[in-house]
C-alpha positions in Angstrom: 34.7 19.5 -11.0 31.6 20.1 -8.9 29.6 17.9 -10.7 31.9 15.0 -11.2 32.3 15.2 -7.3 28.7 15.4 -6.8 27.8 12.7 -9.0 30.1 10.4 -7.3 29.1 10.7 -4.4 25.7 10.2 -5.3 26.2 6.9 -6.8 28.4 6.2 -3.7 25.3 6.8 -1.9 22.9 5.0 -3.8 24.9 2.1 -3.8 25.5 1.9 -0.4 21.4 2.0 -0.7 21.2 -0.8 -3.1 23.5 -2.7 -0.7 21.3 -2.3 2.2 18.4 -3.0 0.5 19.8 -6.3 -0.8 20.2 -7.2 3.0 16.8 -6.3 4.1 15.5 -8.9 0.9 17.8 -11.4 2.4 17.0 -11.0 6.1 12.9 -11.0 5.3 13.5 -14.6 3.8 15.6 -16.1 6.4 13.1 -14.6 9.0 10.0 -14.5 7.2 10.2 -16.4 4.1 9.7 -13.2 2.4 7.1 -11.9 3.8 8.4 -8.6 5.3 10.0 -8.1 1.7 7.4 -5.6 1.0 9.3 -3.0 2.5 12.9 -2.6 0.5 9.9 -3.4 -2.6 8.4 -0.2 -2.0 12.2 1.6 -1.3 13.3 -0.3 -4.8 10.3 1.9 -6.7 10.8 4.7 -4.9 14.4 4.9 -5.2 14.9 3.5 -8.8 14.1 6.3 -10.6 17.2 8.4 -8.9 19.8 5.8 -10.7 18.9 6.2 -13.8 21.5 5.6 -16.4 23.8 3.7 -13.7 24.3 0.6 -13.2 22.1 0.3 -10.2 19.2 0.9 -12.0 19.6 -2.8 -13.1 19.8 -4.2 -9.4 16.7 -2.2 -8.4 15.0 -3.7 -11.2 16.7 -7.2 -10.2 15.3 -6.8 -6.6 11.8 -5.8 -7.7 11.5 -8.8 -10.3 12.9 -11.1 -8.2 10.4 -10.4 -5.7 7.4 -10.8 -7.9 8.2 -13.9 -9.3 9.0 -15.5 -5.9 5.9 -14.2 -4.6 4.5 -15.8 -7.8 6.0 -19.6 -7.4 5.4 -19.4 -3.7 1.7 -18.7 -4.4 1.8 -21.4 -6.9 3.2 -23.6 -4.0 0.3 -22.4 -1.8 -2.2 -23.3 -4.4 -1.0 -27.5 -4.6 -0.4 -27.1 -0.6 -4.5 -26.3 0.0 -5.3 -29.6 -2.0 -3.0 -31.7 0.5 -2.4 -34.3 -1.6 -0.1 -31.9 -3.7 2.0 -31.0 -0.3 5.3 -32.4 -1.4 4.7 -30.8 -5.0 4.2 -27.6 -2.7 7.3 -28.2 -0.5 9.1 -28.9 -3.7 8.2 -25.2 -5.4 9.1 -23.6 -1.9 12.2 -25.2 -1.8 12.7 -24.3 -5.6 11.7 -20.9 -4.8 13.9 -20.2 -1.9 16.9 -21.7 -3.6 16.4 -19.1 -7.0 16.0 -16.4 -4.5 19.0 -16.6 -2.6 21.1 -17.3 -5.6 19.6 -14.0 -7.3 20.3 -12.2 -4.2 23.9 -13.5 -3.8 24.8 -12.8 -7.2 23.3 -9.2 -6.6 25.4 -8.8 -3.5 28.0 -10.2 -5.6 27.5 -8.1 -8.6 27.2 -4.5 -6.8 30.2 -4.9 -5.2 32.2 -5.1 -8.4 29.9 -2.4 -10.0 28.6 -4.5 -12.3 25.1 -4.7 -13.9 22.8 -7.0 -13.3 21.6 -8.9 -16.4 18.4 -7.2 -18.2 
């Protein structure tokens, strides 16, 4: 009984960190493009680990992958952006890149609050 009350709490607990952490993605690209994103990145390693074998383990790895590649395609945007003559290519990966973001961080949002997976 102890254990069934512990664990549930704990996954209360992580989920409500996996929540928060969603928001701190989402509120580093509407004020920073991203930039600040570092931060729930380091909190997704550090934390993953602990929700092992739940269903949040899947959004941590969501968050941290999702991260990555955005940085990617927004550094791939940077590269056409130097050479000027690619700046509309470059505005059109940013765009591109903004727009897969915040539809993988919706659908996170959207997914941990029916404590569902997110796909592998």
């Amino acid at each position: 009984m102890y254990d069934h009350f512990y664990y549930e709490s704990s996954i209360k607990s992580s989920k409500r960190l996996v929540w928060w952490l969603y928001l701190m993605h989402s509120l580093s690209i509407l004020f920073s493009l991203g930039l600040f994103s570092f931060i729930p990145l380091l909190i997704n390693y550090l934390k993953r680990g602990d929700t092992e074998g739940t269903f949040l383990y899947s959004h941590h790895s969501w968050q941290i992958s999702s991260f990555w590649w955005y940085l990617f395609w927004m550094m791939i945007g940077g590269v056409f952006f130097i050479t000027l003559v690619g700046v509309p290519v470059a505005a059109m990966i940013w765009l591109g890149a903004l727009a897969w973001k915040t539809y993988r961080l919706l659908r996170g949002f959207l997914n941990v609050s029916e404590n569902e997976p997110m796909p592998e």
